[in-house]
C-alpha positions as protocol buffer text, in pm:
chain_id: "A"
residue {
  index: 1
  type: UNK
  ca { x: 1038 y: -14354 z: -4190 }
}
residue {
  index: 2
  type: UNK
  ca { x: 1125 y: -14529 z: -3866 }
}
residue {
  index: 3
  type: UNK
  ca { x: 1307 y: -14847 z: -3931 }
}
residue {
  index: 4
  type: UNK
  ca { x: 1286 y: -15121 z: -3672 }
}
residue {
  index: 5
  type: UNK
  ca { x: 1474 y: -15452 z: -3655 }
}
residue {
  index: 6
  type: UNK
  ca { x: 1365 y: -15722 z: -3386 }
}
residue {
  index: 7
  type: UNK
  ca { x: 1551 y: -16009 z: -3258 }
}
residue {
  index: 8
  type: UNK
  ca { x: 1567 y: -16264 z: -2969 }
}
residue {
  index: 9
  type: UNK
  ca { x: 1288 y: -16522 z: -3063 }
}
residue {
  index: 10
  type: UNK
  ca { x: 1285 y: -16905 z: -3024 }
}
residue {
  index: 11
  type: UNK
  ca { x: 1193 y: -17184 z: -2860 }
}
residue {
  index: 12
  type: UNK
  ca { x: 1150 y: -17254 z: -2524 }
}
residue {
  index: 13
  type: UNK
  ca { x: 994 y: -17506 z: -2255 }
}
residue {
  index: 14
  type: UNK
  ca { x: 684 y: -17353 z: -2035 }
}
residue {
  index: 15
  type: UNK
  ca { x: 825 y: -17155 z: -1721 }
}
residue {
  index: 16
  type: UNK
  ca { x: 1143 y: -17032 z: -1954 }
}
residue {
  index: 17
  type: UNK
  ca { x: 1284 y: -16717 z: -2018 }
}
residue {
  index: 18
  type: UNK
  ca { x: 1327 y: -16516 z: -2317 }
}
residue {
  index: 19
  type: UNK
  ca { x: 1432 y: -16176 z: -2373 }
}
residue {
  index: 20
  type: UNK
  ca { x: 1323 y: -15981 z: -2701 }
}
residue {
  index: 21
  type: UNK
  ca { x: 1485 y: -15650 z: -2853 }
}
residue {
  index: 22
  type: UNK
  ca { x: 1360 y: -15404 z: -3111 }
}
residue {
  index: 23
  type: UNK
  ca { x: 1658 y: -15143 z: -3204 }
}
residue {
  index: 24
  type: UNK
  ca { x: 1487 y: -14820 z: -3407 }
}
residue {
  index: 25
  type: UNK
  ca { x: 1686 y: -14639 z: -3689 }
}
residue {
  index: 26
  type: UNK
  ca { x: 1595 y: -14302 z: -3453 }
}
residue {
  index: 27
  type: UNK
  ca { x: 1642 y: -14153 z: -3148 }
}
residue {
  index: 28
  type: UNK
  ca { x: 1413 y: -14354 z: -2931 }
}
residue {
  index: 29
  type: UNK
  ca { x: 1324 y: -14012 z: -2738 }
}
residue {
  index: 30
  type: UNK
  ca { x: 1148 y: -13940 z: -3052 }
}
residue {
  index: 31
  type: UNK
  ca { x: 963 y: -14183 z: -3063 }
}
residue {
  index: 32
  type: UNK
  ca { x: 608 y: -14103 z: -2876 }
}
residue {
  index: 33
  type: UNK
  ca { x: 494 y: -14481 z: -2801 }
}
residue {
  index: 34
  type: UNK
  ca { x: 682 y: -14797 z: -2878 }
}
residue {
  index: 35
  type: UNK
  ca { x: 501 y: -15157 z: -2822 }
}
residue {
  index: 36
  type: UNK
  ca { x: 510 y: -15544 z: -2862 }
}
residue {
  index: 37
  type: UNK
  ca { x: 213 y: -15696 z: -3006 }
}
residue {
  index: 38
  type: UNK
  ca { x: 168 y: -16049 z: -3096 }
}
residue {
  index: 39
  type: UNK
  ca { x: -16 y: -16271 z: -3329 }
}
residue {
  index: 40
  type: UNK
  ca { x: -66 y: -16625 z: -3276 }
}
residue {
  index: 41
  type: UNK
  ca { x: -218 y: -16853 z: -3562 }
}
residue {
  index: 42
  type: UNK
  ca { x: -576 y: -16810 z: -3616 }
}
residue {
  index: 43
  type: UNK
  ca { x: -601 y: -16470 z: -3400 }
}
residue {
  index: 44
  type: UNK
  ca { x: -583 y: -16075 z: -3466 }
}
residue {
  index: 45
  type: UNK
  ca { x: -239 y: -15899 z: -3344 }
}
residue {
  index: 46
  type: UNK
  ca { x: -279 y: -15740 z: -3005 }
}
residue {
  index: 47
  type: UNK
  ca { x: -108 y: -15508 z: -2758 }
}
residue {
  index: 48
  type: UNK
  ca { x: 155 y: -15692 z: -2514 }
}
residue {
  index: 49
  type: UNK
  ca { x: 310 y: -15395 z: -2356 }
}
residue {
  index: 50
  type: UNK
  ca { x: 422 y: -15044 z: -2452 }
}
residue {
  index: 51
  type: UNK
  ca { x: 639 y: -14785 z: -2340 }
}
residue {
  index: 52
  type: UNK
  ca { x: 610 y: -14401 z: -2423 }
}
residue {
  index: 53
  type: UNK
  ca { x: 906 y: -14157 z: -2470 }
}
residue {
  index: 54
  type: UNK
  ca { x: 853 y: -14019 z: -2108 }
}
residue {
  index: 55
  type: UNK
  ca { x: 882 y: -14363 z: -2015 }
}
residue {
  index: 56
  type: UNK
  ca { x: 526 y: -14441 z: -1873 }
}
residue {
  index: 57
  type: UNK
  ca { x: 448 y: -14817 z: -1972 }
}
residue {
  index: 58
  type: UNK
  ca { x: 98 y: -15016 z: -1950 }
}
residue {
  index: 59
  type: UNK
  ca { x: 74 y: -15392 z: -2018 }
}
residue {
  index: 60
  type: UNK
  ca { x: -180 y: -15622 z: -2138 }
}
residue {
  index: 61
  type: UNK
  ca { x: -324 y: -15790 z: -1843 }
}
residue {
  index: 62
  type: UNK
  ca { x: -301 y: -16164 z: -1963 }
}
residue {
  index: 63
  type: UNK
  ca { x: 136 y: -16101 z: -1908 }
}
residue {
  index: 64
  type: UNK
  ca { x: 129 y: -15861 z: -1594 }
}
residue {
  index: 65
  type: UNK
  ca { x: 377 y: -15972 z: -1320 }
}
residue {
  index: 66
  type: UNK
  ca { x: 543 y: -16205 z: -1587 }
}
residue {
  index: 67
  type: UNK
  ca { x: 682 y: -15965 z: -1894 }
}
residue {
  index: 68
  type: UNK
  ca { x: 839 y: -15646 z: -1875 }
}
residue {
  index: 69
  type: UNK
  ca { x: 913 y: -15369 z: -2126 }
}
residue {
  index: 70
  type: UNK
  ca { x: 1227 y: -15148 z: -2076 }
}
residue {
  index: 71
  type: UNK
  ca { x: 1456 y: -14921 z: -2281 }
}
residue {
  index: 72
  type: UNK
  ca { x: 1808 y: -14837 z: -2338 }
}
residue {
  index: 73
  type: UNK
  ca { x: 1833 y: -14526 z: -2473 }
}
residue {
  index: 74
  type: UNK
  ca { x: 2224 y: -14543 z: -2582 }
}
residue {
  index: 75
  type: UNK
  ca { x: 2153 y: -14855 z: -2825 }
}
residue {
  index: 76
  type: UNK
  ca { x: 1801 y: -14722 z: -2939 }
}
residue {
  index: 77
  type: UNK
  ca { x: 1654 y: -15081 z: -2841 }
}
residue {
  index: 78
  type: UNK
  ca { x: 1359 y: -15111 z: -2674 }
}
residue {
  index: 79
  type: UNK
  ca { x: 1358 y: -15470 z: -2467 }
}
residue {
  index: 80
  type: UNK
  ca { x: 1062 y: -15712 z: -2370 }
}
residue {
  index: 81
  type: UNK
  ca { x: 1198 y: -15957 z: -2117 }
}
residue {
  index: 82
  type: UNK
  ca { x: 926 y: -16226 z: -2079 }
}
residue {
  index: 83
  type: UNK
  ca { x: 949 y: -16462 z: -1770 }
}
residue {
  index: 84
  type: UNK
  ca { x: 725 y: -16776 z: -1656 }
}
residue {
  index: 85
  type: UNK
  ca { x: 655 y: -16839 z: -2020 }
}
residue {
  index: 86
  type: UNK
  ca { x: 300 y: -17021 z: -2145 }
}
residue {
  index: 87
  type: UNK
  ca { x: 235 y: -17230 z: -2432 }
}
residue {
  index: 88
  type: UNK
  ca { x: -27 y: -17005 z: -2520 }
}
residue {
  index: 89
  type: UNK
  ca { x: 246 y: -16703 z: -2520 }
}
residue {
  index: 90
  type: UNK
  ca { x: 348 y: -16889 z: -2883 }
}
residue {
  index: 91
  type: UNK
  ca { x: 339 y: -16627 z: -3161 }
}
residue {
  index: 92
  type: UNK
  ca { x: 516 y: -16409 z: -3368 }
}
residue {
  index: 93
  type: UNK
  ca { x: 598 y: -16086 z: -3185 }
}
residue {
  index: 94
  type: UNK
  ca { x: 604 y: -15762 z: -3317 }
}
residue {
  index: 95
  type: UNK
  ca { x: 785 y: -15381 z: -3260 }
}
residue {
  index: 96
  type: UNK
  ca { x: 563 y: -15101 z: -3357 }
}
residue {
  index: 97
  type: UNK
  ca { x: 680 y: -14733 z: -3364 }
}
residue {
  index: 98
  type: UNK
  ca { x: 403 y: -14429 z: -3355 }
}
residue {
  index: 99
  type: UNK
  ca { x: 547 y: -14079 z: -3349 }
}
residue {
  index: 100
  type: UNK
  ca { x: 460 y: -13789 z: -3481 }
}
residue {
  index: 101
  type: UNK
  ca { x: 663 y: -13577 z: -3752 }
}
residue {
  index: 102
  type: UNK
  ca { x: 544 y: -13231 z: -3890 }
}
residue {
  index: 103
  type: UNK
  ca { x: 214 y: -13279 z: -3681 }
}
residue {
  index: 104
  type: UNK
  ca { x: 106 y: -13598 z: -3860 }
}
residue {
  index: 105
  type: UNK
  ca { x: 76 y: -13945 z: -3717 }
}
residue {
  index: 106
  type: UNK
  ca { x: 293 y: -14240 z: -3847 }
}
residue {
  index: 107
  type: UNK
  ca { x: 366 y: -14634 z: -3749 }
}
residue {
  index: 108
  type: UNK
  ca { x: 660 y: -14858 z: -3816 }
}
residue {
  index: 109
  type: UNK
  ca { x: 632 y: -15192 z: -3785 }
}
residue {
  index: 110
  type: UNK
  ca { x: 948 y: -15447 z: -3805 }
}
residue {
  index: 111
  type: UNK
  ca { x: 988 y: -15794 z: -3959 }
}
residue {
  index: 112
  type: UNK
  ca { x: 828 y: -16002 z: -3622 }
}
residue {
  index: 113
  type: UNK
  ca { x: 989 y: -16271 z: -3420 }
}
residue {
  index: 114
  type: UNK
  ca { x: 857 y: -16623 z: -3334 }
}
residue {
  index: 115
  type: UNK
  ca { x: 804 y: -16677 z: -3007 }
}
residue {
  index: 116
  type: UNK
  ca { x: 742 y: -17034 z: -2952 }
}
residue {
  index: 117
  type: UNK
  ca { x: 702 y: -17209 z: -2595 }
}
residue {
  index: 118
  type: UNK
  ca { x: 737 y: -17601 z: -2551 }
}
residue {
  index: 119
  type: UNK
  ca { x: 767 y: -17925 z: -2385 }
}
């Protein structure tokens, strides 16, 4: 199984900067689709952004213009760089691998990150 690790959460004041990484035990190239989601208090997880192992990425519209996803293929990492941060952008933020091994379907998910943005 996939193994992720994610790091780079804390706290910061609205219109900050943070810069989130997610390294995979793998090859990333193996890797068919690897995302951020996000759960705040209260709410279900859902898709921030996600990247694919061609390197096509879609985002979720409420952080277009403002986060991006990105790769580095040498460390295995996958990056979310998240500008112009909101309060409501406080959550615990998630890597999630899906790939496929022996034609079957599989997800890793790593420990989360807290994301928190304040005055």
């Amino acid at each position: 199984q996939v193994q992720l690790a994610e790091s780079g959460g804390g706290l910061v004041q609205p219109g900050g900067s943070l810069r989130l990484s997610c390294t995979t035990s793998t090859n990333i190239f193996t890797i068919n689709y690897m995302g951020w989601y996000r759960q705040a208090p209260g709410k279900q997880r859902e898709l921030v952004a996600q990247v694919t192992s061609g390197g096509s990425t879609n985002y979720a519209d409420f952080v277009k213009g403002r986060f991006t996803i990105s790769r580095e293929v040498a460390k295995s990492t996958v990056y979310l760089q998240m500008n112009s941060l909101k309060p409501e952008d406080t959550a615990v933020y998630y890597c999630k691998a899906r790939y496929v091994r022996i034609s079957a379907w599989y997800e890793s998910w790593g420990q989360g990150t807290q994301v928190t943005v304040s005055s």
